[in-house]
Structures are given as structure tokens and as C-alpha cells.
Backbone of each chain as ProteinMPNN parsed JSONL, in Angstrom:
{"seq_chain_A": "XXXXXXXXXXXXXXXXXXXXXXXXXXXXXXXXXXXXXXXXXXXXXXXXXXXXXXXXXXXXXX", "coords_chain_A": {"N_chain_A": [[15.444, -50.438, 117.339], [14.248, -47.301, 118.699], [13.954, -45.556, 121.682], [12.82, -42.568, 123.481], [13.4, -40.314, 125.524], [12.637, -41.422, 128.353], [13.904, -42.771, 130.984], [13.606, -45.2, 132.217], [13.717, -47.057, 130.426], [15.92, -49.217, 129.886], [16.251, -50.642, 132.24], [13.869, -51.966, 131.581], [14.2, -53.165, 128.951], [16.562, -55.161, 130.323], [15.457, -56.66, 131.531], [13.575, -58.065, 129.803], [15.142, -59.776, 128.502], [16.782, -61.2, 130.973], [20.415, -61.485, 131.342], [23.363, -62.892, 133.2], [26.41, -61.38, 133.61], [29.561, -61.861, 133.591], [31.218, -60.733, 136.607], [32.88, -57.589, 136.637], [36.67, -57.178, 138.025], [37.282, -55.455, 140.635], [39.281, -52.678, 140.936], [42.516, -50.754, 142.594], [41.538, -50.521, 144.56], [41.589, -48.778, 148.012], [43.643, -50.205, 150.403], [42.508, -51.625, 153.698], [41.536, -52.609, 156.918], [39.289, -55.226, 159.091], [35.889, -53.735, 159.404], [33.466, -53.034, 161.461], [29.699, -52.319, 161.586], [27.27, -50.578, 163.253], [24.665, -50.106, 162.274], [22.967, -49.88, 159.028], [23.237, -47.601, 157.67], [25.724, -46.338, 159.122], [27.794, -48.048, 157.956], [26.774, -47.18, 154.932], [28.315, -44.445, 155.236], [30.751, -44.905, 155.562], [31.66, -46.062, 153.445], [31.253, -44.647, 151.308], [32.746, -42.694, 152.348], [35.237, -44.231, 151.214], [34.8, -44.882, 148.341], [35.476, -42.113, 147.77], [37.991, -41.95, 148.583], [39.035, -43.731, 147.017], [38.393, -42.543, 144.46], [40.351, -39.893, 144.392], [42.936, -41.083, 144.129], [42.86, -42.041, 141.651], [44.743, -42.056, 138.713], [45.876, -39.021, 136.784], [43.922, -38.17, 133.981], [44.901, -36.261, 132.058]], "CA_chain_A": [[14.389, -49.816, 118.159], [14.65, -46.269, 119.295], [13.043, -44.968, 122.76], [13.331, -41.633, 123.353], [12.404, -39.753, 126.867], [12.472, -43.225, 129.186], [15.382, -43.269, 131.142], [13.869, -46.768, 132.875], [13.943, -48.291, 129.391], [17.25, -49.99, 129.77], [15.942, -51.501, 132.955], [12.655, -53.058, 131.058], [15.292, -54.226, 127.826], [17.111, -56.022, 130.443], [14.3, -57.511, 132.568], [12.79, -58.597, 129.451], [15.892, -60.91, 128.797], [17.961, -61.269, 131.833], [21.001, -62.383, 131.203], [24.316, -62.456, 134.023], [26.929, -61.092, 133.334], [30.796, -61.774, 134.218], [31.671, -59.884, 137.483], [34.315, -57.563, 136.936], [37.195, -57.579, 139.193], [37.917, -54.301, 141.185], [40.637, -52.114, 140.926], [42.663, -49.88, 142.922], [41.01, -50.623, 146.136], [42.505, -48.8, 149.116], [43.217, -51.427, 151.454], [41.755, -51.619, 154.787], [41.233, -53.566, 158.02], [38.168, -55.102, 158.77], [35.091, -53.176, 160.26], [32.23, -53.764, 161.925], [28.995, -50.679, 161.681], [25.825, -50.557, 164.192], [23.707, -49.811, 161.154], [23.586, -50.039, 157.135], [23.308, -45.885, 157.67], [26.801, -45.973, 159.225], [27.986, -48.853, 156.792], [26.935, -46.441, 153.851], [28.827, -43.488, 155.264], [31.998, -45.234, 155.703], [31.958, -46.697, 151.663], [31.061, -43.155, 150.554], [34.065, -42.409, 151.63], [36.148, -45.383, 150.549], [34.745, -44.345, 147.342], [36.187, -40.897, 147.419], [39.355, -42.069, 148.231], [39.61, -44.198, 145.814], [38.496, -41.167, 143.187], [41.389, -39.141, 145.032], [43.897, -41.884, 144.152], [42.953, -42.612, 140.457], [45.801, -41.166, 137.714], [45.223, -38.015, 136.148], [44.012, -38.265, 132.465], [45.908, -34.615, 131.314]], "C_chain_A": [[14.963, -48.616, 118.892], [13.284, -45.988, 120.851], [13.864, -43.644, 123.197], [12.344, -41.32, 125.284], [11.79, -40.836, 128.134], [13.465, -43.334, 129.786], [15.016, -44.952, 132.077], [13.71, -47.901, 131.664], [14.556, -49.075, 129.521], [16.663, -51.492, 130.903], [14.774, -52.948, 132.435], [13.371, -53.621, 129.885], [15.772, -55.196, 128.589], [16.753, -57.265, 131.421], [13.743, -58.307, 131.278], [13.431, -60.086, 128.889], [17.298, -60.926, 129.215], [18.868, -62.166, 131.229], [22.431, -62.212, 132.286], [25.531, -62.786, 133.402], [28.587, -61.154, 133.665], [31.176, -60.083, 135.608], [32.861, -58.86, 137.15], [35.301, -56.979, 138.091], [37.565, -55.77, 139.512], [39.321, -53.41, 141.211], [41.107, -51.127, 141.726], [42.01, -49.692, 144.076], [42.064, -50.374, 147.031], [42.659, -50.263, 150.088], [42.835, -51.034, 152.982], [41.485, -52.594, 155.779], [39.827, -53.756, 157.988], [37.077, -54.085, 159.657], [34.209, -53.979, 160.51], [31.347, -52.279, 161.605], [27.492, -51.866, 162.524], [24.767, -50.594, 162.881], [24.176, -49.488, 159.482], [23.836, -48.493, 157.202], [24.813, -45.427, 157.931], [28.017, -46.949, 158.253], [28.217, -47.806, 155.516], [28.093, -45.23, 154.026], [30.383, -43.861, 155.077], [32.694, -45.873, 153.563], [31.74, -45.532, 151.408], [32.583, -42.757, 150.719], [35.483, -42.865, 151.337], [35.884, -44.979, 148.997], [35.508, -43.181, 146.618], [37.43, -40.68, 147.574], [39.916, -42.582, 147.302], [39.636, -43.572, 144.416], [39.681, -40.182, 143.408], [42.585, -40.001, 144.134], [43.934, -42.365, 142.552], [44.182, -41.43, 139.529], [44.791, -40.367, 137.271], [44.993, -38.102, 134.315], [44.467, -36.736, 131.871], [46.92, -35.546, 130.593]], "O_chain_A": [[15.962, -48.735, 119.602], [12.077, -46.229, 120.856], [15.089, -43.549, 123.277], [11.367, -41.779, 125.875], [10.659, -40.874, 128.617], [14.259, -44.098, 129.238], [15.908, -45.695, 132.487], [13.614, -49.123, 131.781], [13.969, -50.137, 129.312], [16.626, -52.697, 130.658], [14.757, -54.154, 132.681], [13.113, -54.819, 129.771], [15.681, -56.305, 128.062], [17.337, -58.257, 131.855], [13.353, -59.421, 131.628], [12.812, -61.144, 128.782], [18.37, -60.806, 128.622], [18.566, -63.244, 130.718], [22.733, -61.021, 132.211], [25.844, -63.843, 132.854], [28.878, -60.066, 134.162], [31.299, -58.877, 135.394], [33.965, -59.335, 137.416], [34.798, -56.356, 139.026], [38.039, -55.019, 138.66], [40.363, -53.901, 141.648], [40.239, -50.262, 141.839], [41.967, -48.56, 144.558], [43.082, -51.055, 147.15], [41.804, -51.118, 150.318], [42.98, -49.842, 153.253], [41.113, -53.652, 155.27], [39.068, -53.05, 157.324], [37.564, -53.645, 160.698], [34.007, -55.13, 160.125], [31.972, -51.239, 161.401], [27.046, -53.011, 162.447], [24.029, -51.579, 162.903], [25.208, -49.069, 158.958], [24.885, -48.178, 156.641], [25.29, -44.476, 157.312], [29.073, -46.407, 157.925], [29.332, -47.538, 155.07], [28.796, -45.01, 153.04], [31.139, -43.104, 154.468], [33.74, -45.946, 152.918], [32.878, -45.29, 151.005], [33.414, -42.551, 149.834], [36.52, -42.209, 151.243], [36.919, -44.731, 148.379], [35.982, -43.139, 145.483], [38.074, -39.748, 147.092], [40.955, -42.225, 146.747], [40.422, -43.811, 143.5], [39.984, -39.588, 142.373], [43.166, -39.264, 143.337], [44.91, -43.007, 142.161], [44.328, -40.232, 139.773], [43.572, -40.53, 137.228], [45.953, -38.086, 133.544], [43.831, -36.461, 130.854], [47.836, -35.064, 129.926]]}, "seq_chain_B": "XXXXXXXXXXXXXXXXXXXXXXXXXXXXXXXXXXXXXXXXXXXXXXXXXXXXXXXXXXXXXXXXXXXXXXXXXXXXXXXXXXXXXXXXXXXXXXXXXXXXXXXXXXXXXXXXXXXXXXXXXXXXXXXXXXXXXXXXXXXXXXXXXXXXX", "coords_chain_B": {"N_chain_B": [[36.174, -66.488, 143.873], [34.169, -67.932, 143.204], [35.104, -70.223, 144.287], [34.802, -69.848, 146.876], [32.128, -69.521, 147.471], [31.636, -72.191, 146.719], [32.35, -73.454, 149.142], [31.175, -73.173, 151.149], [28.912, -73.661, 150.565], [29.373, -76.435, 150.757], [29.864, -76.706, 152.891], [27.654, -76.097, 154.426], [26.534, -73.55, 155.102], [24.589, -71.213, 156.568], [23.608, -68.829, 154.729], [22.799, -66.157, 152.485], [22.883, -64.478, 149.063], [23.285, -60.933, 148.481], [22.23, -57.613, 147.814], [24.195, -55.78, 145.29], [25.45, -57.947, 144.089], [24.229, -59.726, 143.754], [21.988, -59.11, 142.001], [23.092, -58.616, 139.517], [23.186, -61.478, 139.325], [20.261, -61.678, 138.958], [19.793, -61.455, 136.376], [20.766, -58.866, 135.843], [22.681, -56.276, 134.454], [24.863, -55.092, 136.059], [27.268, -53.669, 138.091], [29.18, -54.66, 141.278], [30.842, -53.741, 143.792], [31.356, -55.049, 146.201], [30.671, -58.281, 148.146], [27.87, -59.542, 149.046], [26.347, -60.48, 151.946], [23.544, -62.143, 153.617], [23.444, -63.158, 156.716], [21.684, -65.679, 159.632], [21.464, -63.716, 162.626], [22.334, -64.377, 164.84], [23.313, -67.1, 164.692], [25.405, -69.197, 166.521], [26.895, -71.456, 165.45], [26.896, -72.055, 163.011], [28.469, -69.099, 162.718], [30.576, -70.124, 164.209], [31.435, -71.929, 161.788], [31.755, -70.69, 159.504], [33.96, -68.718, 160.222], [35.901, -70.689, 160.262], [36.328, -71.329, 157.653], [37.014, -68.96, 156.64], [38.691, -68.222, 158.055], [42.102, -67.892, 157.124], [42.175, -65.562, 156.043], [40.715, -63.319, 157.969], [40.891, -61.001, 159.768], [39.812, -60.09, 162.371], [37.822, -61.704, 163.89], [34.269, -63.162, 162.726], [31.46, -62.204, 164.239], [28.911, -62.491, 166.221], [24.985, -60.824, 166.45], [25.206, -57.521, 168.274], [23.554, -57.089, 171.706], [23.358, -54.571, 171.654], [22.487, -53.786, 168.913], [25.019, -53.706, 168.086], [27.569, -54.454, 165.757], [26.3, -54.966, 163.174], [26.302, -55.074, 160.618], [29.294, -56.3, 158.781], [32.593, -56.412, 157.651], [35.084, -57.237, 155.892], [38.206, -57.321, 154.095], [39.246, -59.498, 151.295], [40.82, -61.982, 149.884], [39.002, -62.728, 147.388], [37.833, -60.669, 147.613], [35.694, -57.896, 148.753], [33.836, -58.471, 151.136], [30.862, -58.601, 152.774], [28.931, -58.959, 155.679], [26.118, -59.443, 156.6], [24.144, -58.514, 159.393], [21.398, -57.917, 159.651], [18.326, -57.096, 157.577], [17.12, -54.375, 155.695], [13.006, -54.171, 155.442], [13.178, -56.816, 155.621], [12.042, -58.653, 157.984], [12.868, -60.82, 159.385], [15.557, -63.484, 158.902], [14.762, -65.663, 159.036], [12.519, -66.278, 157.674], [13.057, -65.224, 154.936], [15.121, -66.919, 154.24], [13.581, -69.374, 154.182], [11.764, -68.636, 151.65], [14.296, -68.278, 149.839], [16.256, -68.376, 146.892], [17.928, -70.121, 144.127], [20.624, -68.982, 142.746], [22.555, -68.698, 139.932], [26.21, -68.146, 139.181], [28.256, -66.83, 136.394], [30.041, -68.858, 135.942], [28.09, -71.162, 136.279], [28.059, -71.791, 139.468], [26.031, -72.363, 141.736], [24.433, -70.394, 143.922], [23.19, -69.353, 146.892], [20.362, -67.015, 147.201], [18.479, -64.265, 148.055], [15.056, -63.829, 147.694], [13.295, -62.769, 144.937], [11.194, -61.228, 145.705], [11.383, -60.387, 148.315], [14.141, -59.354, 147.757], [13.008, -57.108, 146.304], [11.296, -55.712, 148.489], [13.736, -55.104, 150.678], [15.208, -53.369, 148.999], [13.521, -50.901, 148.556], [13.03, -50.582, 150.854], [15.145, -49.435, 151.781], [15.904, -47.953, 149.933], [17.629, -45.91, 148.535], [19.557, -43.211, 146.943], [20.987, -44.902, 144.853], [19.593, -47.189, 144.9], [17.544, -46.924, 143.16], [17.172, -47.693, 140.281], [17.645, -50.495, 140.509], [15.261, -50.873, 141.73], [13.245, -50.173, 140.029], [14.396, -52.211, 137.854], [13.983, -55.029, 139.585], [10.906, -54.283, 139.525], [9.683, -54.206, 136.879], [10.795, -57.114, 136.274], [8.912, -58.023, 137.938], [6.558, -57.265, 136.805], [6.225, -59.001, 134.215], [6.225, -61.432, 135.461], [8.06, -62.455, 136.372], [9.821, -62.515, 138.738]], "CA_chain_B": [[34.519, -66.157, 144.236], [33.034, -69.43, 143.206], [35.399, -71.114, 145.263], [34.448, -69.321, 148.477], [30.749, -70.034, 147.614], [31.205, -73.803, 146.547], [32.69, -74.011, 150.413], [29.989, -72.37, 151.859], [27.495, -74.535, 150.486], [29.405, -77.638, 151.244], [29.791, -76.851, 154.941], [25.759, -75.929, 155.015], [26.445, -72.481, 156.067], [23.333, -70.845, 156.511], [23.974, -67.537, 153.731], [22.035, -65.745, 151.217], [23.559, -63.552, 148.845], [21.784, -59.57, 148.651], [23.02, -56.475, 147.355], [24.764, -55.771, 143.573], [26.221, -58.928, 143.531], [22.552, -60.613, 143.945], [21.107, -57.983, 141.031], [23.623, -59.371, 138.753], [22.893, -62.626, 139.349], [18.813, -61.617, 138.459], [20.276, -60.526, 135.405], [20.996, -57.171, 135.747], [24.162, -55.984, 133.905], [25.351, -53.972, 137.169], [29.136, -53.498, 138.983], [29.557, -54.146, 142.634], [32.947, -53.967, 144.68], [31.749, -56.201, 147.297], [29.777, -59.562, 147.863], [26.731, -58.861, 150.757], [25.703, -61.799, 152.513], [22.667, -61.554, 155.192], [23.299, -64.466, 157.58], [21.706, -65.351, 161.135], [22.008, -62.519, 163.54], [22.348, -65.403, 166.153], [23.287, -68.923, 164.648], [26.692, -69.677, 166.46], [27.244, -72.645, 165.113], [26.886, -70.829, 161.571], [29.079, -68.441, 162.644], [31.966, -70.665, 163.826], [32.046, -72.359, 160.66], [32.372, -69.391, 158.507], [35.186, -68.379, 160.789], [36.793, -71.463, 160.225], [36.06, -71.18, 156.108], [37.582, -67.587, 156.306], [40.193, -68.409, 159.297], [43.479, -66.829, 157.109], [41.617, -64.153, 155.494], [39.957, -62.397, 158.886], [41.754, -59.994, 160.616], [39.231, -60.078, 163.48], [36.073, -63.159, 163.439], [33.335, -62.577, 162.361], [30.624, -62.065, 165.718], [26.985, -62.154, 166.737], [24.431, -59.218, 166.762], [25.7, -57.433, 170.066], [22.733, -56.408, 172.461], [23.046, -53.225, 171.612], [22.564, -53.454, 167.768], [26.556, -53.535, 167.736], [28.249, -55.719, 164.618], [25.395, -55.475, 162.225], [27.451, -55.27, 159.014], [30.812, -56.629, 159.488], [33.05, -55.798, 156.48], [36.618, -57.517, 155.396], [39.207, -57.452, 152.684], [40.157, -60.877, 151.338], [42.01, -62.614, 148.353], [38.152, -63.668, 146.93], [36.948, -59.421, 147.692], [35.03, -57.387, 150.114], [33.159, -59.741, 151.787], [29.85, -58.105, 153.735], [27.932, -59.741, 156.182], [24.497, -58.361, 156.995], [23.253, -59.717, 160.238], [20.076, -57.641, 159.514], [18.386, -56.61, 156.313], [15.549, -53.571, 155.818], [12.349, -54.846, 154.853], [12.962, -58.29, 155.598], [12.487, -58.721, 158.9], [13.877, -62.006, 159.892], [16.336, -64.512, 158.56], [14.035, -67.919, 158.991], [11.768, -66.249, 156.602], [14.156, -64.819, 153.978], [15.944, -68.465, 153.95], [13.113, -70.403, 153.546], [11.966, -68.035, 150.487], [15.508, -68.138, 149.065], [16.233, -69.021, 145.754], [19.009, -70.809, 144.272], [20.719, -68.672, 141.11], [24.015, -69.237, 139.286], [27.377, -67.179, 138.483], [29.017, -67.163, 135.277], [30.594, -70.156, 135.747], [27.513, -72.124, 136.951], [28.249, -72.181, 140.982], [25.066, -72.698, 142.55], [24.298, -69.889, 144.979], [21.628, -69.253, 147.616], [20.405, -65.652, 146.942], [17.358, -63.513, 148.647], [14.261, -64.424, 147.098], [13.453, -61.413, 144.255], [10.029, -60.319, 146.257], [12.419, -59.959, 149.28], [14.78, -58.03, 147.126], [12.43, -55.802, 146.09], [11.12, -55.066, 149.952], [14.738, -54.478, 151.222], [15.539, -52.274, 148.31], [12.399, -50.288, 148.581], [13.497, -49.976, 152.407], [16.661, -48.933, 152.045], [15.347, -46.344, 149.256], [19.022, -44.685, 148.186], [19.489, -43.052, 144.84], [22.022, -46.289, 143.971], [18.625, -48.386, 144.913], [16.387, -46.767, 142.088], [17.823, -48.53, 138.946], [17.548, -52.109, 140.713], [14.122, -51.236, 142.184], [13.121, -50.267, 138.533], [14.233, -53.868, 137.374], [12.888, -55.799, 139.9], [9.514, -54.414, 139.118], [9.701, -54.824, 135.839], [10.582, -58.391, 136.41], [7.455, -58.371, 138.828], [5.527, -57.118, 135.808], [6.104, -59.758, 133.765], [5.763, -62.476, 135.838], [10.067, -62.995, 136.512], [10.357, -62.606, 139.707]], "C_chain_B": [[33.863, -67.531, 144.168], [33.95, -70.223, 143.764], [34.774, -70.92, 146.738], [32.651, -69.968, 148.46], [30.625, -71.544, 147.725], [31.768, -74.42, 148.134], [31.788, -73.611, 151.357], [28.627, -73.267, 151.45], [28.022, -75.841, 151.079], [29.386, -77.92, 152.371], [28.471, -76.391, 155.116], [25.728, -74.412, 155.36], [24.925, -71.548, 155.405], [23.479, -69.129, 155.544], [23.028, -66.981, 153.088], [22.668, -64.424, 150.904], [22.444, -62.077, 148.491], [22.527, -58.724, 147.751], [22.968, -56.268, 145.315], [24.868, -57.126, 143.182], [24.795, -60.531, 142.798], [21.415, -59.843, 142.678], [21.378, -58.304, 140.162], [23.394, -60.308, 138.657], [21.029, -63.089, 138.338], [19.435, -61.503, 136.891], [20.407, -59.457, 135.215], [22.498, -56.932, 135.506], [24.38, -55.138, 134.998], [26.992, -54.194, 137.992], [28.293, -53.772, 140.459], [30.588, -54.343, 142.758], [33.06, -54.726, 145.295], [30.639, -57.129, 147.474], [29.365, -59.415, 149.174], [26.281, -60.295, 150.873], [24.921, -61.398, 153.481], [22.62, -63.328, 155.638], [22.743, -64.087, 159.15], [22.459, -64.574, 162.02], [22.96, -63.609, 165.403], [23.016, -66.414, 166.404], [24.924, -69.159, 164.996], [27.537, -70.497, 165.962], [27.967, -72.306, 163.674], [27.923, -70.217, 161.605], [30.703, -69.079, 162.757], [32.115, -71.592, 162.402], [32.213, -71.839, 159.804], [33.407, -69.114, 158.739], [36.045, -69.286, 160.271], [36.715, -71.485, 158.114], [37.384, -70.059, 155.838], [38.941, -67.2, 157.219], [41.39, -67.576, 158.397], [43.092, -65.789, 156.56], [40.951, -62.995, 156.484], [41.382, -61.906, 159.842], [41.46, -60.088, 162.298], [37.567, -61.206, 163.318], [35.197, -62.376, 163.306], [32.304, -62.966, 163.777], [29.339, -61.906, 165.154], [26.701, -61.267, 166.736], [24.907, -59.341, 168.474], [23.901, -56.929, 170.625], [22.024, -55.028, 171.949], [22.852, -52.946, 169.954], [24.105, -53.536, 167.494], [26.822, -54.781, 166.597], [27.023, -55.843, 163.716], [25.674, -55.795, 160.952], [28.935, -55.295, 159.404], [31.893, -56.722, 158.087], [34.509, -56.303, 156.495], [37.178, -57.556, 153.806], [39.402, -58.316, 152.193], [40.198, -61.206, 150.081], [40.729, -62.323, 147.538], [37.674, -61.643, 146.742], [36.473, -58.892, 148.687], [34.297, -58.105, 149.993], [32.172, -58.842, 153.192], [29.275, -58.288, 154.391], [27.372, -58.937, 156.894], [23.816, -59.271, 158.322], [21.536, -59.253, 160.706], [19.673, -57.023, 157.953], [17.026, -55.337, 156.346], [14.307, -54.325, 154.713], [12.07, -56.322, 154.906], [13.266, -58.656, 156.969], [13.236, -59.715, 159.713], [14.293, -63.469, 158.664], [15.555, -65.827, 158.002], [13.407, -67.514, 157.715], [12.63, -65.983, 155.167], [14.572, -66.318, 153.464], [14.973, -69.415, 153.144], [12.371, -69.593, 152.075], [13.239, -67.9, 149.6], [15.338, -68.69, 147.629], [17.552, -69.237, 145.055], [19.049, -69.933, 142.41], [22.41, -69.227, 140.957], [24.858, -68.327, 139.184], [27.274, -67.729, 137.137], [29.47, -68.509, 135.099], [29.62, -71.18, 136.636], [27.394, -72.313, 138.833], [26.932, -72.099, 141.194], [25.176, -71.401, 143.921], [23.042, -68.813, 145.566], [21.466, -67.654, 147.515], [18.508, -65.326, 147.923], [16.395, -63.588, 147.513], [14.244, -62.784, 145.77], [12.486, -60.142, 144.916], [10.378, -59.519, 147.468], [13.426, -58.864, 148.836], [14.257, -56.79, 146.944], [12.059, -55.073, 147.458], [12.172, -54.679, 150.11], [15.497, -53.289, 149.956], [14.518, -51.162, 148.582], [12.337, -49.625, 150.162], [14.499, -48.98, 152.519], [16.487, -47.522, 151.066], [16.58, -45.293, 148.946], [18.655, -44.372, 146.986], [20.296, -44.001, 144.166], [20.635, -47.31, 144.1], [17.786, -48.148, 143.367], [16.511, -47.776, 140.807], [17.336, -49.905, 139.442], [15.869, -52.111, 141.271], [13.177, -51.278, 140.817], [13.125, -51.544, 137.639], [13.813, -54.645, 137.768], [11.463, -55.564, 139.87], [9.344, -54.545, 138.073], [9.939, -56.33, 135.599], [9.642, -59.016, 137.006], [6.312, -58.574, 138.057], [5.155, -58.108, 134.668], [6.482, -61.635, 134.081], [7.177, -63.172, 136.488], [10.418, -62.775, 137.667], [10.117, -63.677, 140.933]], "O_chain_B": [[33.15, -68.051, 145.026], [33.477, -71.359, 143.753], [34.37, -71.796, 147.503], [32.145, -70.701, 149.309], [29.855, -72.135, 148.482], [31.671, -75.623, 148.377], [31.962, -73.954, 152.526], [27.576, -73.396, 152.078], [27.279, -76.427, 151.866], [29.046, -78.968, 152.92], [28.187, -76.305, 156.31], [24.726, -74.067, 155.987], [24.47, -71.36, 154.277], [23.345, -68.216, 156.358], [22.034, -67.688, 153.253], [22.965, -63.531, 151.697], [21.228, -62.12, 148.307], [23.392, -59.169, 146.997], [22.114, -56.511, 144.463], [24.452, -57.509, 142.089], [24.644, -61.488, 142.039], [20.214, -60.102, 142.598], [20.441, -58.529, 139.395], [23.236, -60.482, 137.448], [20.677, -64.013, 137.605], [18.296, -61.564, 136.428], [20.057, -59.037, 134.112], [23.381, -57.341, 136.26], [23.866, -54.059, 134.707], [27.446, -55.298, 138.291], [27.188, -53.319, 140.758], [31.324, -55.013, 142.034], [34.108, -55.353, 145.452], [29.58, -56.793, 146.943], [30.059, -59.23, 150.174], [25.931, -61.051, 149.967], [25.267, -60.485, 154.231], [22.051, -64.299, 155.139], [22.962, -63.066, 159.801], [23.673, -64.625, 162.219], [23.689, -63.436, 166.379], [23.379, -66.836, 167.502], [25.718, -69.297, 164.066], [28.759, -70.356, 165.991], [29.157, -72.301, 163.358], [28.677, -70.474, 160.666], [31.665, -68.855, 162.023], [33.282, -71.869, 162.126], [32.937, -72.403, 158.984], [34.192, -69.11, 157.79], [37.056, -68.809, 159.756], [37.772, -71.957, 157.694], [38.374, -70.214, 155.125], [39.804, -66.327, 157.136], [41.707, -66.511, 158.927], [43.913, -64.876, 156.631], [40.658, -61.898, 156.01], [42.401, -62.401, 160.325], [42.287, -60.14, 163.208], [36.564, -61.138, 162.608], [35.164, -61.186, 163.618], [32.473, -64.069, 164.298], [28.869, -61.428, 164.121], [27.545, -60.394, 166.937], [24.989, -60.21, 169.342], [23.148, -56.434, 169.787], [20.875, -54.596, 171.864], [23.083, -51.778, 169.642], [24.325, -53.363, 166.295], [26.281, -55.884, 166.673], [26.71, -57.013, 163.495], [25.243, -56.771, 160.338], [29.564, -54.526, 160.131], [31.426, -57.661, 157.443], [35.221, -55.645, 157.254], [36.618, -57.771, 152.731], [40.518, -58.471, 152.689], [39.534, -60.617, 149.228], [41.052, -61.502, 146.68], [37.176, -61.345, 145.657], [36.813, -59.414, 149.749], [33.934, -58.534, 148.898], [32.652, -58.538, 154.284], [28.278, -57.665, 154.027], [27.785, -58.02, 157.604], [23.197, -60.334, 158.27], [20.759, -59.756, 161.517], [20.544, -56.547, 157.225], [16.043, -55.534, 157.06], [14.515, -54.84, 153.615], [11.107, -56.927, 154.435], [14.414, -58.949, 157.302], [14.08, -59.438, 160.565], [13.572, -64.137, 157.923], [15.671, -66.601, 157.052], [13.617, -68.189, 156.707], [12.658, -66.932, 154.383], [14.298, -66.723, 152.335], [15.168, -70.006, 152.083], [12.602, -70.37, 151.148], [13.065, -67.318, 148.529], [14.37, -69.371, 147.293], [18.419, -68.444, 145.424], [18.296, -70.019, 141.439], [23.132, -69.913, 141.681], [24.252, -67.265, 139.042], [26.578, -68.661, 136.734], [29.224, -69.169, 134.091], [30.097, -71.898, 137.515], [26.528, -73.055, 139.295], [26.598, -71.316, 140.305], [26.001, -71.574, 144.818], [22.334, -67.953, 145.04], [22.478, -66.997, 147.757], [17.676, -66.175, 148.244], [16.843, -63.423, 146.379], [15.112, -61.913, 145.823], [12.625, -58.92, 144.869], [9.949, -58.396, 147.733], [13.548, -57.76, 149.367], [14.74, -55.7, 147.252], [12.455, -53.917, 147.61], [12.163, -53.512, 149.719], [16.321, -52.451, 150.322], [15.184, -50.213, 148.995], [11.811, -48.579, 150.543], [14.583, -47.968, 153.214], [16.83, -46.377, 151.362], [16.482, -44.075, 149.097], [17.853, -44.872, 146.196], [20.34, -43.968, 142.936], [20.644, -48.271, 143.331], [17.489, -49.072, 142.61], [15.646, -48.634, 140.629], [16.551, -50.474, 138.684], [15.241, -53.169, 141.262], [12.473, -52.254, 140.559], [12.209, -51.899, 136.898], [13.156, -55.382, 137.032], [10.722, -56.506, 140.152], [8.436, -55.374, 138.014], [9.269, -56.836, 134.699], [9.38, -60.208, 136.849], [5.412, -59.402, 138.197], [4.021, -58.121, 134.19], [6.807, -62.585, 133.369], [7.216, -64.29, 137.004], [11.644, -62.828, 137.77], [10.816, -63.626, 141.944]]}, "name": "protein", "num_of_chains": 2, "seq": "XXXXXXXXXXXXXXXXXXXXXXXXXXXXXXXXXXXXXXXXXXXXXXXXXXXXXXXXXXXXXXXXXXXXXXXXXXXXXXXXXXXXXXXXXXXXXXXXXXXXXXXXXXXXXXXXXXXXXXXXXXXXXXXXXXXXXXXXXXXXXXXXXXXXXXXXXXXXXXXXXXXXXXXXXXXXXXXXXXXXXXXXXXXXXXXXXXXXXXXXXXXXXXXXXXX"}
């Protein structure tokens, strides 16, 4: 089956039979103490840029 | 991971899992980094026995909503993963309700764990409204649509 021009296809293929999937395990996580945030708004800001360190920190494929 | 949960159910602790880790669980082939829990903003009791669950893994306990909105997401490192606790969620405005809507899904390896109902999912995604939400709000309506949620 082809669908063309749908990018929420994938979502309705995998709604139509869920199935779960092995977690996989993280890698390369800076480490970190714990926090606390007032709000999910300051929550998000702080993983944004846990994220970008951890893109900072990945090997170079050259 | 399914140890931390199968101790969490046996001590009663009042939990429900949210987020990626809770999307996966619907079936949704999706990554997260860290495992979101939305527990009572309030329930001390709750809270010291998590503490005592998570006692060598916390740096600093895990606390009550402060007054001031302070400690709403409380965020650690530990052997098992990031470990999130939500002591509020958007869209869903309180706990009692959330809980008693919960619904009980499985890991991979069977564990038994209490998750945010899917109609609930869909409200607090639909709140929260990021561009990482679209994809999961996308599946849970499609699971709405055909009757799966």
C-alpha cells in the first residue's frame, strides 16, 4: 500500500494496530543534579537545552 | 524500569504514567529519554513513600506543590532513567479525577502500569500544544476515531 501526500498516515497505520514497542535505552546523557521548575514552560526550556548539549557532545561523523 | 514500577504499585503509590513513555505504551512506536509521572500535588503520605522507594537514587526528596506554584516538575537522574514528576498536568485539572479515569497498560515485559486515561491524554496534549505534541495528538485521535481510546 502506497499513500502519497499524508504525512499523518503513519499515525493512522499505527493506531489501526497498536502495538508497544521495546523502550530504547538512552545514550550519552549529560549528567545532572536534580531540579525542580515552577512550570512545564520552564521544565521545557531547561530540556531544550539538555538536548543541545547533548547534540554538542555527540562524535563527529567526518 | 519495570522494577521501579512493580515497587510502586506494591507500596500503593498513588502514580500515573503521562508523557512519551505513556504514548508508547498506547502503542505508538515513539522514543522518550525520560519516564513522566503526574502524582498528588499534596498527598504526603504518597510522597514519603516514594522518597523512601527512591531514598539512594535522590539527590534532594522529592516535595509538595509550594504555595507559590514552586516544585511543579521535579526532575532526577537515576540507575532506572530520568524520572519526572508532574505535580500538575495541562488540561487535566485535578489528580482525583485523572486517577480515578486511569487505565492500567503494560510494558514489554508485561509490568502492569497505571497510565493517564487516553481521553485525558488527549486534553493535556492538546493543552500543552508543542510541535513534539502534534504526532501524538494525531494518534490519539485517530485512536478516538476508531473507537481505541
Amino acid at each position: 500500500m502506497k499513500i502519497t501526500d499524508d504525512y499523518n498516515a503513519k499515525q493512522r497505520l499505527w493506531a489501526a494496530n497498536p502495538v508497544v514497542v521495546p523502550a530504547p535505552a538512552p545514550v550519552r546523557l549529560p549528567a545532572f543534579k536534580s531540579r525542580r521548575f515552577s512550570s512545564h514552560a520552564e521544565m521545557n526550556e531547561w530540556k531544550a537545552a539538555l538536548l543541545r548539549q547533548l547534540a554538542q557532545s555527540l562524535p563527529s561523523h567526518e | 524500569m519495570n522494577d521501579l514500577i512493580r515497587a510502586f504499585n506494591a507500596a500503593r503509590i498513588r502514580y500515573l504514567l503521562v508523557g512519551g513513555q505513556a504514548m508508547r505504551l498506547t502503542g505508538m512506536p515513539r522514543f522518550s529519554m525520560d519516564w513522566d509521572f503526574f502524582i498528588p500535588p499534596h498527598d504526603e503520605a504518597n510522597l514519603a513513600r516514594l522518597n523512601e522507594i527512591l531514598d539512594d537514587e535522590l539527590d534532594a526528596p522529592l516535595v509538595a506543590l509550594g504555595s507559590h506554584g514552586e516544585n511543579f516538575v521535579q526532575t532526577y537522574q537515576t540507575r532506572w532513567g530520568i524520572l519526572q514528576f508532574h505535580l500538575g498536568l495541562p488540561g487535566v485539572p485535578r489528580f482525583d479525577d485523572a486517577e480515578a479515569a486511569a487505565v492500567t497498560r503494560h510494558t514489554e515485559d508485561s509490568t502492569p502500569v497505571k497510565c493517564l486515561s487516553g481521553c485525558h491524554m488527549l486534553a493535556a496534549k492538546k493543552a500543552a500544544d508543542r510541535p513534539q505534541d502534534q504526532a501524538d495528538i494525531s494518534f490519539l485521535e485517530e485512536l478516538q476515531r476508531l473507537g481505541k481510546l
